[in-house]
Backbone as CSV, one residue per row, in Angstrom:
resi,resn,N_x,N_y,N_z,CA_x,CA_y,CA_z,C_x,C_y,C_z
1,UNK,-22.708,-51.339,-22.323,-22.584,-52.108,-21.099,-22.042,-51.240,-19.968
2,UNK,-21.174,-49.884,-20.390,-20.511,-49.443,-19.459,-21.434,-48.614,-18.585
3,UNK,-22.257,-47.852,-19.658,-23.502,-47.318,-19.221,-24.409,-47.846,-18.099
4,UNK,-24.977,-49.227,-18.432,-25.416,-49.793,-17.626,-24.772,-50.013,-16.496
5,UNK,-23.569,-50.496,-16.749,-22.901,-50.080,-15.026,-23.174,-49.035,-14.179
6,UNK,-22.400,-47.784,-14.998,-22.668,-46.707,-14.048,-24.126,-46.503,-13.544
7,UNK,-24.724,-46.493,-14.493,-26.194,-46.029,-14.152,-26.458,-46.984,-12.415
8,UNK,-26.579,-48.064,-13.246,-26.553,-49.134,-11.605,-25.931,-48.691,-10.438
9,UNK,-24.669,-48.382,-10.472,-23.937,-47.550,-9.213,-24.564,-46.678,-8.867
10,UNK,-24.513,-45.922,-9.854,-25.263,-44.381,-9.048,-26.716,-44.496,-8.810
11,UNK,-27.505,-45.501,-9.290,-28.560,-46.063,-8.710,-28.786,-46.459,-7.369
12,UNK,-27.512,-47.431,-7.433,-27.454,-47.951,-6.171,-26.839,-47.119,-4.980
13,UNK,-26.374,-45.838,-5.336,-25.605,-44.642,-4.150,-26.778,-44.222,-3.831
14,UNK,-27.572,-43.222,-4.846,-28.477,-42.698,-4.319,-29.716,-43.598,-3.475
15,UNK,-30.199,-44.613,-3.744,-30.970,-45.480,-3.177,-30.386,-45.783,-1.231
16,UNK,-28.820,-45.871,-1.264,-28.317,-45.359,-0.145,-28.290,-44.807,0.701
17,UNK,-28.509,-43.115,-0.027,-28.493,-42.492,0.411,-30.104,-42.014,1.104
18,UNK,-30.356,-42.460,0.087,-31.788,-42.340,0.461,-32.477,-42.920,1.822
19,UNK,-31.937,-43.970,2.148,-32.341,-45.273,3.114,-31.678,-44.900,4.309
20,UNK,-30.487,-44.089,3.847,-29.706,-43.625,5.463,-30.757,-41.912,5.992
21,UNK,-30.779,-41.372,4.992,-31.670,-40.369,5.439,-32.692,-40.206,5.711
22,UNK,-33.490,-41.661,5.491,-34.852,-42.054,5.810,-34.966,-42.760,7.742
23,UNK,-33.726,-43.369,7.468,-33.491,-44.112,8.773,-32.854,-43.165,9.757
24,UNK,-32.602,-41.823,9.356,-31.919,-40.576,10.612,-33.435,-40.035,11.060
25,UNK,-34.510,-40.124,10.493,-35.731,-39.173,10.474,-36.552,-39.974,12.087
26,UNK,-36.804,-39.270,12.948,-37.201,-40.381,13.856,-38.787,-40.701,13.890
27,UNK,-39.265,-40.532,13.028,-40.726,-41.342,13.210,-40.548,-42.570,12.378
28,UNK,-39.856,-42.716,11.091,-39.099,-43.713,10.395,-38.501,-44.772,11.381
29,UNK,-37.508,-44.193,12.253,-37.405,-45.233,13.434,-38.445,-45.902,13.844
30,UNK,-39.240,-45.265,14.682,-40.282,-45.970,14.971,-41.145,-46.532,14.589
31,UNK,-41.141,-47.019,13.346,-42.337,-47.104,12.477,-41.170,-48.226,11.910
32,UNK,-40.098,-48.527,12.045,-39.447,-49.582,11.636,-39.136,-50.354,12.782
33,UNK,-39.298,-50.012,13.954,-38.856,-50.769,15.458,-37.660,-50.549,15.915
34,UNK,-36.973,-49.716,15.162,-35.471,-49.275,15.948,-35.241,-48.457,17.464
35,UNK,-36.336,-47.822,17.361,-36.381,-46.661,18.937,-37.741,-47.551,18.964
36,UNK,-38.277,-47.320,20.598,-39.485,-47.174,21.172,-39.791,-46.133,21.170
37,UNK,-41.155,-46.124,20.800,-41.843,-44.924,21.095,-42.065,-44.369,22.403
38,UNK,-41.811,-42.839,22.944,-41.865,-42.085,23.823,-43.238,-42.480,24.734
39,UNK,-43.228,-42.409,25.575,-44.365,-42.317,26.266,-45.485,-40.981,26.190
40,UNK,-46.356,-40.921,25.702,-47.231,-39.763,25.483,-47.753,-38.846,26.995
41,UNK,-47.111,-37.862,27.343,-47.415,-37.119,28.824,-48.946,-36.313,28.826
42,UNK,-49.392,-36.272,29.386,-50.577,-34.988,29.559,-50.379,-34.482,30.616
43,UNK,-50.332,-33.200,30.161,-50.526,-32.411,31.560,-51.777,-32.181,32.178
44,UNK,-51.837,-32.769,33.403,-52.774,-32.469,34.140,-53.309,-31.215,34.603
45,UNK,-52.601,-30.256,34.875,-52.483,-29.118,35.531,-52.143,-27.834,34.736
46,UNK,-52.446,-26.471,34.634,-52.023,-25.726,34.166,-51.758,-24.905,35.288
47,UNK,-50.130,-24.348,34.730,-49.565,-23.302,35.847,-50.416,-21.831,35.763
48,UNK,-49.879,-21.757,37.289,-50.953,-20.559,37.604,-50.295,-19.657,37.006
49,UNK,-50.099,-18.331,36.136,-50.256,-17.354,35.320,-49.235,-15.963,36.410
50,UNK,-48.337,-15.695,35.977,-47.722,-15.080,36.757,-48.341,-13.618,36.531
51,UNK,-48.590,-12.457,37.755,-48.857,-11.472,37.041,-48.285,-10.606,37.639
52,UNK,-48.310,-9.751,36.567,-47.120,-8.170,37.322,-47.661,-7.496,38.824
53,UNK,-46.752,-6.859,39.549,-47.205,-6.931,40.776,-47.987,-5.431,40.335
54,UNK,-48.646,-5.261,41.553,-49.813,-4.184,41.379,-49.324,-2.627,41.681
55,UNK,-50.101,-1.588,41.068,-49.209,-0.465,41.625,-49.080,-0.144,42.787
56,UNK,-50.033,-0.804,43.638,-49.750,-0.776,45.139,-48.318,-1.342,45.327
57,UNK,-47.770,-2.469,45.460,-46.595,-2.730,45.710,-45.431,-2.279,45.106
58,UNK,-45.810,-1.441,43.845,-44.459,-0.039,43.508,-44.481,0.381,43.677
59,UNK,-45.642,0.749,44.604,-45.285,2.547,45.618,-44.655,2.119,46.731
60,UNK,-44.412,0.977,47.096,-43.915,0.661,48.412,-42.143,0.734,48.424
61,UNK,-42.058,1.119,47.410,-40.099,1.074,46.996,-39.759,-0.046,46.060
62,UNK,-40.682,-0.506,45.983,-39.925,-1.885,44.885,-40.230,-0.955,42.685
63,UNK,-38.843,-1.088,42.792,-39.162,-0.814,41.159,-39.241,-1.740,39.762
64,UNK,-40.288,-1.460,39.206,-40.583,-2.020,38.185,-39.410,-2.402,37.142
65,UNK,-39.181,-3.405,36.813,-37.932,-3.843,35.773,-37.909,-2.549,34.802
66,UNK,-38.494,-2.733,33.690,-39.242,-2.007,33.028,-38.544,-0.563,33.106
67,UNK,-39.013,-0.037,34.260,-38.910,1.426,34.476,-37.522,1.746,34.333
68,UNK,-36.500,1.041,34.728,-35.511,1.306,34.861,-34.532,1.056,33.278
69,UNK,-35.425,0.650,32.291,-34.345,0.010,31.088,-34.232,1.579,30.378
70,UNK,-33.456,1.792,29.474,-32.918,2.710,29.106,-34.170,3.256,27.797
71,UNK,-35.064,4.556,27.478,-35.989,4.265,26.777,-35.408,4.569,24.711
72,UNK,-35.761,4.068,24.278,-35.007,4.153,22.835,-36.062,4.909,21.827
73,UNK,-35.680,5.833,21.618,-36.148,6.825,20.747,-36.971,8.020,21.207
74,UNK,-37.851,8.194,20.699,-38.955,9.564,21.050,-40.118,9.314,20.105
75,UNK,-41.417,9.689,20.280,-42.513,9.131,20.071,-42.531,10.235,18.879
76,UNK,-41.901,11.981,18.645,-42.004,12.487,17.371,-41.127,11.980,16.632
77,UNK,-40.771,10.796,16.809,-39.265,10.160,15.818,-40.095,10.359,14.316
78,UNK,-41.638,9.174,14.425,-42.095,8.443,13.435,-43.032,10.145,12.569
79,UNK,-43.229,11.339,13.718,-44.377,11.830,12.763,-43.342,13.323,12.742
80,UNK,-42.152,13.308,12.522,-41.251,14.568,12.680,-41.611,15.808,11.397
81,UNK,-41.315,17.274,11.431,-41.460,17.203,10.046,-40.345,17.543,9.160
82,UNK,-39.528,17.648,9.958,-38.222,17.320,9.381,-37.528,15.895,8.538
83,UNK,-38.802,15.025,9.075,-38.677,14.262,8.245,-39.299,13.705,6.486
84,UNK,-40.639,14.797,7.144,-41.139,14.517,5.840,-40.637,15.586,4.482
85,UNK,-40.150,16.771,4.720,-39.624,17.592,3.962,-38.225,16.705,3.094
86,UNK,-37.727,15.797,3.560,-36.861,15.306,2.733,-37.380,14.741,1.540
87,UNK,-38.809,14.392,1.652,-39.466,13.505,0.769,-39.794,14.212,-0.492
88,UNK,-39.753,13.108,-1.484,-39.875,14.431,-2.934,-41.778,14.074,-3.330
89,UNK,-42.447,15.481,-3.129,-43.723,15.274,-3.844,-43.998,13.960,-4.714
């Protein structure tokens, strides 16, 4: 009999638990009537496409972001041969 108790409890926790984590999920909301559903938007319009300015207008004194960031590494990093001599046949 005691068995059957517990079992029932912890039946009845997890079933709980279950129903609260079902009811945090929000399409579950809505699909039970607790929230309204969002209004569905379309965008009408697509933004116009920003583009980097041309090399004409960096010769005029304006500098490129870019140019100025600090550059990280060296292009014989990857084919050195100091690097490959460490390597064992």
């Amino acid at each position: 009999m005691l068995n059957f108790l517990l079992g029932a409890v912890a039946g009845a926790l997890m079933a709980a638990v279950a129903t609260v984590a079902a009811l945090r999920n929000p399409d579950v909301q809505v699909k039970m009537g607790i929230v309204r559903p969002e209004p569905v938007t379309i965008q009408t319009r697509r933004p116009d496409p920003v583009c980097p300015p041309s090399p004409a207008v960096q010769a005029q004194g304006q500098v490129h972001p870019q140019a100025t960031s600090p550059q990280v590494g060296q292009p014989e990093m990857l084919f050195a041969r100091r690097r490959f001599w460490s390597v064992a046949p």
